[in-house]
C-alpha positions as CSV (number, residue, x, y, z in Angstrom):
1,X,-49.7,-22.6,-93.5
2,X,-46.3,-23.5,-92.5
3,X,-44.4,-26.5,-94.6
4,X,-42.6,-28.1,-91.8
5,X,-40.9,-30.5,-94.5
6,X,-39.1,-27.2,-96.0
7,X,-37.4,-26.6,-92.4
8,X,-34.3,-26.8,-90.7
9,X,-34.2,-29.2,-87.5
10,X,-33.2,-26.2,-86.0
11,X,-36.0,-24.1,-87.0
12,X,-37.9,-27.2,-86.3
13,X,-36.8,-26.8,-82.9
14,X,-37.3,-23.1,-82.7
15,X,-40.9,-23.8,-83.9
16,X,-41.9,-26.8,-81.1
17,X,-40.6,-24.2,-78.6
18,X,-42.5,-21.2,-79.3
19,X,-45.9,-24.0,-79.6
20,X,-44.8,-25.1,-76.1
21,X,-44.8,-21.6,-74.8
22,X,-47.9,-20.7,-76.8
23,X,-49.6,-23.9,-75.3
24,X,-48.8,-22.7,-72.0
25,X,-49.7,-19.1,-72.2
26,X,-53.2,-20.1,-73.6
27,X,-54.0,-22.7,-70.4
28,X,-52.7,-19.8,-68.1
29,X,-54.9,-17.2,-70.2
30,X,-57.8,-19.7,-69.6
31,X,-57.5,-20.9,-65.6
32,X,-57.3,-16.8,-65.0
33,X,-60.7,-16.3,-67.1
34,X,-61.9,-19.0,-65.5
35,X,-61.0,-18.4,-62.1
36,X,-62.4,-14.9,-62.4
37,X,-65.9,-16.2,-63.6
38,X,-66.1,-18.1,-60.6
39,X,-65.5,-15.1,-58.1
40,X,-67.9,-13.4,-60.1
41,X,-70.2,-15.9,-59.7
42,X,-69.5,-16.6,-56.0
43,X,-69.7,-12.4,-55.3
44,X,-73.2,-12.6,-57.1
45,X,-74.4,-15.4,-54.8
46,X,-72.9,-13.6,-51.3
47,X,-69.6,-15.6,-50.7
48,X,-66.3,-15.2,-51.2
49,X,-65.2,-17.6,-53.4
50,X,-61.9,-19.0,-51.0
51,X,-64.9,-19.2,-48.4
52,X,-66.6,-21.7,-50.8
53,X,-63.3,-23.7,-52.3
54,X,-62.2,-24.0,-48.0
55,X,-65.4,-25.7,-47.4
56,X,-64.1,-28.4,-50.2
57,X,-60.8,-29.0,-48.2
58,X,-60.2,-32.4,-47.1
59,X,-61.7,-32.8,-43.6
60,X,-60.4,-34.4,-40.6
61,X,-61.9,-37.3,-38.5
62,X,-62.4,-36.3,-35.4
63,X,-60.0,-39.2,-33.1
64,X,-61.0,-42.7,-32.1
65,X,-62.4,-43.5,-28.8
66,X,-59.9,-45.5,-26.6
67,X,-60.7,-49.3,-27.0
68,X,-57.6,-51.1,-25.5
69,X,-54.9,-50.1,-23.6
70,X,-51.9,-52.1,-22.8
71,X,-51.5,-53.6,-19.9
72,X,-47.8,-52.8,-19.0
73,X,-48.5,-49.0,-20.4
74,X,-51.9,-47.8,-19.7
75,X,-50.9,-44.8,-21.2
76,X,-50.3,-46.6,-24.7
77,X,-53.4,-47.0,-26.3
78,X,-55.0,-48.2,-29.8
79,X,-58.7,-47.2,-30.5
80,X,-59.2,-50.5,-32.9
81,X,-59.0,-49.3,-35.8
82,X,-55.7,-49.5,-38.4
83,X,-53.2,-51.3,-37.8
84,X,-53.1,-53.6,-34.5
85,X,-49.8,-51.9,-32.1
86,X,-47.0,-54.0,-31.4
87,X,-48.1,-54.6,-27.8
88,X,-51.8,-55.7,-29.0
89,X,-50.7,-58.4,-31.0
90,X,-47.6,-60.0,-28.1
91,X,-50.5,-60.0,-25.6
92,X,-52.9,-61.7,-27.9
93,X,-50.4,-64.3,-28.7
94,X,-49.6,-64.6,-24.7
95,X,-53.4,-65.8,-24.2
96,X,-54.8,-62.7,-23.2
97,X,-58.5,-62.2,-25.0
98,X,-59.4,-58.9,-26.3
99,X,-62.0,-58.3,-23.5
100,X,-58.5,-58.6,-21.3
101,X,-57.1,-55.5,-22.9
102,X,-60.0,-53.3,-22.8
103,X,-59.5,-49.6,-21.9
């Protein structure tokens, strides 16, 4: 065993350094073992395993259904959900009702 009270800071140093790279090596060592268990195990089951891990990806809402559409734009639309557009809001405060601005 190594009697880190004997040492130099330097050697103290040299020591934390080579831990740090030892650390690393061993994680790396261990995501590549990993990883290759897991194609293994995807192969034995009939897949690919970057067809399984893209089937995890995030996946994207299809888009809202127009609700409203302004009334000076009717090209400038908000579907009702998030946050209320600019133009929503000034024509809500003018007195128009929300039945007023739909699409």
């Amino acid at each position: 065993m190594v009697d880190l009270n004997s040492m130099s800071l330097k050697e103290l140093k040299e020591l934390q350094s080579q831990v740090a790279k030892a650390i690393a090596s061993f994680e790396d060592r261990k995501k590549l073992e990993t990883l290759a268990k897991l194609r293994e195990l995807a192969r034995a089951e009939g897949f690919a395993l970057e067809e399984l891990t893209s089937l995890t990806a995030t996946r994207k809402r299809a888009p809202s259904a127009v609700t409203y559409a302004n009334p000076a734009n009717p090209a400038d639309t908000w579907s009702g959900r998030g946050r209320k557009p600019r133009w929503f809001i000034e024509a809500i405060n003018a007195g128009k009702s929300r039945d007023d601005l739909l699409a």
